[in-house]
C-alpha positions in Angstrom: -109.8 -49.1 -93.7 -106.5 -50.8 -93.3 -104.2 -49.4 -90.3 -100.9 -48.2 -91.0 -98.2 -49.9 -90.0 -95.5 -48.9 -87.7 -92.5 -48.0 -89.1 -89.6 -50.5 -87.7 -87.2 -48.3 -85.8 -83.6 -49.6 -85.3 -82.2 -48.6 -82.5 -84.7 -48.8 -79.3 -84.7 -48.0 -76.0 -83.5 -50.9 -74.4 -80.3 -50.8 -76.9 -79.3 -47.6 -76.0 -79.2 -48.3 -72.2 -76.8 -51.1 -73.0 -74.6 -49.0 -75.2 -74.5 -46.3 -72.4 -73.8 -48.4 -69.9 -70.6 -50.0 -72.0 -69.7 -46.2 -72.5 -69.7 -45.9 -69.3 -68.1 -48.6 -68.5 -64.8 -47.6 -70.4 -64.6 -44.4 -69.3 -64.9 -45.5 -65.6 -62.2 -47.8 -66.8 -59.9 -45.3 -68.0 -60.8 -43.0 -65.1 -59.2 -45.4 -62.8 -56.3 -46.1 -64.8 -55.5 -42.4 -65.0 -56.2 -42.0 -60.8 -53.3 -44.5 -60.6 -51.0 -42.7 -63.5 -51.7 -39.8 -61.3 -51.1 -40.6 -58.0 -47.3 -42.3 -59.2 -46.5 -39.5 -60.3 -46.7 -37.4 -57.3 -43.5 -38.6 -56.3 -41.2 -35.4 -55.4 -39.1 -35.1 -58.4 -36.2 -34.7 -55.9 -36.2 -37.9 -54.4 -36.3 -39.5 -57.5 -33.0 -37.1 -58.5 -31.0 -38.2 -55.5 -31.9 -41.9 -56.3 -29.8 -41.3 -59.6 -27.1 -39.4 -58.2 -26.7 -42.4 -55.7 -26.6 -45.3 -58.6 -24.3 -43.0 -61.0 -22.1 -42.7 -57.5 -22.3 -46.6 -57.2 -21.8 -47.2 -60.8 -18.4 -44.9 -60.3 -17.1 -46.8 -57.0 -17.6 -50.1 -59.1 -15.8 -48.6 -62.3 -12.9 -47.3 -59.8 -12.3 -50.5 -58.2 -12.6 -52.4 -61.8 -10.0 -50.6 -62.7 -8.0 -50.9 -59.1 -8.6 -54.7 -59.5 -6.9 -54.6 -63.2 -4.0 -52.4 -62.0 -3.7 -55.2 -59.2 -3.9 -57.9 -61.6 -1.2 -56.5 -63.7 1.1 -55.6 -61.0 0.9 -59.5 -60.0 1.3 -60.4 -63.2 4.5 -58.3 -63.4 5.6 -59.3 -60.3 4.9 -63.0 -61.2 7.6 -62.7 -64.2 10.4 -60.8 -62.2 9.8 -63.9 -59.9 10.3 -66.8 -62.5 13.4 -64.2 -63.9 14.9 -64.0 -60.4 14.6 -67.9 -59.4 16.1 -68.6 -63.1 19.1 -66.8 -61.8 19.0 -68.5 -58.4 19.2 -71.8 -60.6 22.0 -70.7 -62.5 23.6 -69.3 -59.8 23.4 -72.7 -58.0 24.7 -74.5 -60.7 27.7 -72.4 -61.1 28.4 -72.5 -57.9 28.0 -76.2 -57.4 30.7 -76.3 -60.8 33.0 -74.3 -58.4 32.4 -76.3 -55.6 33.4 -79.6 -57.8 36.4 -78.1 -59.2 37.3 -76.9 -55.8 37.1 -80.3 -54.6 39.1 -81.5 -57.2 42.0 -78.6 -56.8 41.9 -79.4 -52.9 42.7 -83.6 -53.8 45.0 -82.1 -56.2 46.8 -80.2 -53.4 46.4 -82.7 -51.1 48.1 -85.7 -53.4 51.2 -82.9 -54.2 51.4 -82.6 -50.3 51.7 -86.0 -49.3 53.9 -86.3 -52.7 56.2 -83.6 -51.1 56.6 -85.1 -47.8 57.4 -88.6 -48.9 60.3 -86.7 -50.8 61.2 -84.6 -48.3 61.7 -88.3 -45.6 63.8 -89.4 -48.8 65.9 -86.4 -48.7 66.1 -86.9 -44.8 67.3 -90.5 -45.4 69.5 -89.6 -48.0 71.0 -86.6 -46.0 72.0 -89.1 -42.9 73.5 -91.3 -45.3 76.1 -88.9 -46.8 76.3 -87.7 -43.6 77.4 -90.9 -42.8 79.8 -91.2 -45.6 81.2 -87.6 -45.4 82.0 -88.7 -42.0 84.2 -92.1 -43.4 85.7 -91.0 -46.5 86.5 -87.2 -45.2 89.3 -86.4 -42.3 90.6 -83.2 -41.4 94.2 -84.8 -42.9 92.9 -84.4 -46.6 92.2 -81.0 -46.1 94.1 -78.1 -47.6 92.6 -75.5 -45.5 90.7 -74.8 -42.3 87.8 -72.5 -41.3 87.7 -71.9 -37.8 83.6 -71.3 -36.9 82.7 -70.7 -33.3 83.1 -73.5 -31.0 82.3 -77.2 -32.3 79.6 -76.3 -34.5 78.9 -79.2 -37.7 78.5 -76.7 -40.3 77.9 -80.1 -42.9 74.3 -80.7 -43.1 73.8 -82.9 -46.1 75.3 -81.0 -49.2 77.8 -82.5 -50.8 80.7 -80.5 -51.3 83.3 -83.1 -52.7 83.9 -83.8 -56.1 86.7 -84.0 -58.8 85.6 -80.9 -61.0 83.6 -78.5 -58.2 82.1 -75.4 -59.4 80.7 -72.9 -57.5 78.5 -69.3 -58.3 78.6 -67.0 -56.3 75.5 -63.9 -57.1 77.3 -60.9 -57.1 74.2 -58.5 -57.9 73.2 -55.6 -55.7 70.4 -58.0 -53.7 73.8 -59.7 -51.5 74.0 -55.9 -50.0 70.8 -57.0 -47.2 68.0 -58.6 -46.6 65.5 -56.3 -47.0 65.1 -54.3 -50.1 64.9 -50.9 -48.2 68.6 -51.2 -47.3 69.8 -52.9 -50.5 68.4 -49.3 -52.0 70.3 -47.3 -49.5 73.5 -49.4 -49.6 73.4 -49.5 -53.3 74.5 -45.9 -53.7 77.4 -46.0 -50.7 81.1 -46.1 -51.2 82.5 -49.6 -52.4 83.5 -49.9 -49.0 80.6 -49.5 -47.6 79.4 -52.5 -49.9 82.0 -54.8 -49.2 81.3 -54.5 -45.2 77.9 -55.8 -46.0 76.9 -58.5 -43.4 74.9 -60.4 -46.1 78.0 -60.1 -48.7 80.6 -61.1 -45.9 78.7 -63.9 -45.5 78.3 -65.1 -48.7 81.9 -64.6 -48.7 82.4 -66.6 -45.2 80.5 -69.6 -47.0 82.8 -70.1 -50.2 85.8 -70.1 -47.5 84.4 -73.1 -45.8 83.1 -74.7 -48.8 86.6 -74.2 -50.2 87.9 -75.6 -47.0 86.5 -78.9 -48.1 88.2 -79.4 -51.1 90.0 -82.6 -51.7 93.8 -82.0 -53.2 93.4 -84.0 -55.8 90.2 -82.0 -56.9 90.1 -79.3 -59.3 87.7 -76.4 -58.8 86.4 -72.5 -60.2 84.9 -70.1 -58.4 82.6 -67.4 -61.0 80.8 -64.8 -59.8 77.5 -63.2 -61.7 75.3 -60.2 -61.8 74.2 -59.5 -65.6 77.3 -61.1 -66.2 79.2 -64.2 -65.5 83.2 -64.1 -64.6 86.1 -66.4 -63.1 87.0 -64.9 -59.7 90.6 -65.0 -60.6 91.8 -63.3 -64.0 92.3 -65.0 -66.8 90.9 -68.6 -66.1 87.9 -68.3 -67.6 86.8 -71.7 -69.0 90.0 -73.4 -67.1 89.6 -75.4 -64.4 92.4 -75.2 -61.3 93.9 -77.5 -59.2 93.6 -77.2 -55.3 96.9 -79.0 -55.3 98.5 -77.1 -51.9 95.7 -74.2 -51.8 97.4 -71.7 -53.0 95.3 -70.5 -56.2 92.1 -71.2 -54.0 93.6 -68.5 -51.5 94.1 -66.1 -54.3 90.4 -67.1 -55.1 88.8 -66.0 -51.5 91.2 -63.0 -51.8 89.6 -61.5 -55.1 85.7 -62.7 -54.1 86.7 -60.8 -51.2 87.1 -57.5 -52.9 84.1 -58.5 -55.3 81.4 -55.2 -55.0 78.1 -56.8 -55.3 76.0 -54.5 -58.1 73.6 -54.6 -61.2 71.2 -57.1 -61.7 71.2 -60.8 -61.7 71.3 -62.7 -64.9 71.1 -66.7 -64.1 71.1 -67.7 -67.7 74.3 -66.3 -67.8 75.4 -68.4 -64.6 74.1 -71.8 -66.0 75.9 -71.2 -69.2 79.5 -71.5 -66.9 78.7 -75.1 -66.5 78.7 -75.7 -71.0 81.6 -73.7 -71.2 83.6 -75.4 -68.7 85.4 -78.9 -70.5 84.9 -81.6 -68.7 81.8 -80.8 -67.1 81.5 -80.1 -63.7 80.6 -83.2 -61.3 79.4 -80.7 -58.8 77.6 -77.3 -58.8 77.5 -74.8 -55.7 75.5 -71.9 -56.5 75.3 -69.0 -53.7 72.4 -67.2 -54.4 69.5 -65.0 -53.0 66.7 -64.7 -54.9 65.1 -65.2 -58.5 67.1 -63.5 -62.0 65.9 -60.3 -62.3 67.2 -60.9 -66.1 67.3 -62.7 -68.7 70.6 -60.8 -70.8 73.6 -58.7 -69.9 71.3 -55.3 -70.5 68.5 -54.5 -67.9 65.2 -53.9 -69.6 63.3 -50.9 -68.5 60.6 -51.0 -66.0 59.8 -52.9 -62.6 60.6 -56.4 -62.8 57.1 -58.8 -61.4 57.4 -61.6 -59.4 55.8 -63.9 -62.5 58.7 -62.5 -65.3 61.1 -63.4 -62.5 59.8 -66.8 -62.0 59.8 -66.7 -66.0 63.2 -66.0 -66.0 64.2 -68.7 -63.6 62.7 -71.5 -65.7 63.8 -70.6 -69.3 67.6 -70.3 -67.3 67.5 -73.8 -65.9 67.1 -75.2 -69.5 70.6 -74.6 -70.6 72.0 -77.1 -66.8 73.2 -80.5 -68.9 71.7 -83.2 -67.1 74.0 -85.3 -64.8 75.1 -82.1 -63.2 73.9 -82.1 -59.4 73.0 -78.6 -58.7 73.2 -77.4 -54.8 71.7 -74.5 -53.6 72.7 -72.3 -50.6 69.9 -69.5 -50.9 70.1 -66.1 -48.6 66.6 -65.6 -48.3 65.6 -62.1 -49.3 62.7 -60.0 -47.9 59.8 -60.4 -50.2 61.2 -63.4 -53.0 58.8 -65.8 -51.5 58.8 -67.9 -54.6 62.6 -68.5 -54.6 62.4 -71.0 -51.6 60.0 -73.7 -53.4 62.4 -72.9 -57.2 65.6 -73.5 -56.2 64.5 -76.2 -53.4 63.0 -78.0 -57.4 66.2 -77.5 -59.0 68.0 -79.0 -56.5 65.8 -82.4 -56.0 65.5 -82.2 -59.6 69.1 -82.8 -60.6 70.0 -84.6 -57.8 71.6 -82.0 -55.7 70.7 -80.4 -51.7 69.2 -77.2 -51.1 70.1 -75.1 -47.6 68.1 -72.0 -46.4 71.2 -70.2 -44.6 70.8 -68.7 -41.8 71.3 -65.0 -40.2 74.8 -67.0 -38.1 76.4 -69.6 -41.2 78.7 -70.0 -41.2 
């Protein structure tokens, strides 16, 4: 009888150990993995929650001195720019000033040539002055005089202006200034008496200066005397336009009579003083003008208002274009307190028509 077989079995003994063992294995495996997940995670959750705070407080400080750093990088920036604005100014500053500097320079050489232009006239004037001198001293003798003026002692009251002349006119300013000096007392003496005003020292003066200039006259000569405030008129009535012969003195007496009685007052009107010298036919050969200070006027009626120094020296100029040339012009100015542009006019219009200029003093004559 046959024997039965054996059924064949799959799995045996031997394959089950192994499978166990692999089993085993991977859950060993696992076990140790999850013993370290374990054991990390026992740390305090505190710890880890001041960790945090402590990088979030870092991560501030960082932000806060991002942004400082930005506001300080702007501020330089802005700074930077008012910088280059400020030394653009400097730079234009510099170069106006070194414009002002040159034209400076160029003003001061300007000055400096009028200066030494002014002295090498004034050491012609000197040289011309000694030689009239000179030949006042040989053509005039106190035997071709019609009159004398006694002065104090032996005083030489000539000093360079020429006086002589066939046809001599002279002005004499007859406006309230002649009261004084100063204009404080031209205002106070301006409303006294006319007696009062004709004791003026200033006035008497003037006065005591056409005398000796009168004094000079050849008697062969022929002369005026005029005398202007806003308006001009002959000393002696009725010889307006006429000239008068010095002949034996007699009409030049009556002359230094009437400017005697003469009440300085109003304004003073030059134009109308230069005018004199057309109206007169022939034309003067010589021109005395007495005189204190600058017009104040330009026409017989005083404008309103206070007068400038600049419309005075305005005044002045647009007068001295009605003088004809060829007519020397001398000046004997009473300097008045304040009329500090008179001095440097008048000493022009002299040198420029050919004529002398004095400054009197407190004592001439």
């Amino acid at each position: 009888m046959a024997r039965r077989r054996r059924p064949m079995e799959v799995f045996s003994m031997s394959f089950l150990d192994c499978m166990s063992c692999g089993f085993g294995a991977v859950i060993l495996f696992f076990m140790i993995i999850n013993s370290q997940v374990v054991h990390k995670s026992d740390t305090p959750p505190e710890q880890s929650q001041a960790e945090t705070v402590k990088l979030e407080y870092e991560i501030l400080n960082q932000r806060k001195n991002l942004v400082l750093a930005r506001n300080t990088m702007e501020r330089l920036e802005d700074e930077e720019v008012r910088a280059e604005d400020q030394i653009a100014q400097i730079i234009a500053l510099i170069e106006k000033l070194k414009k002002e500097l040159e034209q400076n320079d160029e003003t001061t050489l300007a000055k400096l040539e009028r200066v030494e232009k002014l002295q090498s006239d004034i050491e012609r004037l000197e040289d011309e002055k000694k030689r009239l001198l000179a030949q006042q001293k040989e053509n005039e003798g106190e035997g071709t005089r019609v009159r004398t003026f006694v002065g104090d002692g032996d005083r030489q009251y000539l000093t360079g202006l020429r006086v002589g002349g066939d046809r001599v006119l002279i002005l004499v300013d007859s406006s309230a200034s002649m009261l004084d000096r100063k204009i404080v007392n031209i205002l106070r003496r301006r409303n006294m008496p006319d007696a009062n005003k004709l004791r003026s020292l200033k006035w008497r003066q003037a006065v005591a200066s056409v005398d000796w200039l009168s004094a000079q006259f050849s008697p062969e000569s022929k002369f005026q005397i005029y005398t202007f405030n806003n308006e001009a008129k002959a000393v002696l009535d009725g010889s307006d336009n006429v000239w008068l012969e010095v002949g034996d003195g007699k009409q030049v007496d009556e002359a230094i009579r009437k400017l005697r009685r003469t009440v300085p007052q109003e304004g003073s009107n030059m134009k109308a003083a230069y005018e004199v010298i057309n109206s007169l036919n022939p034309a003067p050969d010589n021109v005395i003008m007495l005189v204190d200070s600058l017009p104040t006027m330009d026409s017989p009626e005083a404008k309103r208002g206070m007068v400038t120094g600049a419309e005075r020296l305005r005044y002045h100029y647009a007068a001295i274009d009605v003088i004809p040339t060829g007519v020397p012009v001398n000046i004997l100015l009473y300097p008045m307190e304040g009329d500090y542009q008179a001095s440097i006019a008048y000493w022009l219009l002299a040198y420029q028509t050919g004529g002398s200029y004095m400054s009197i003093s407190k004592d001439w004559p």
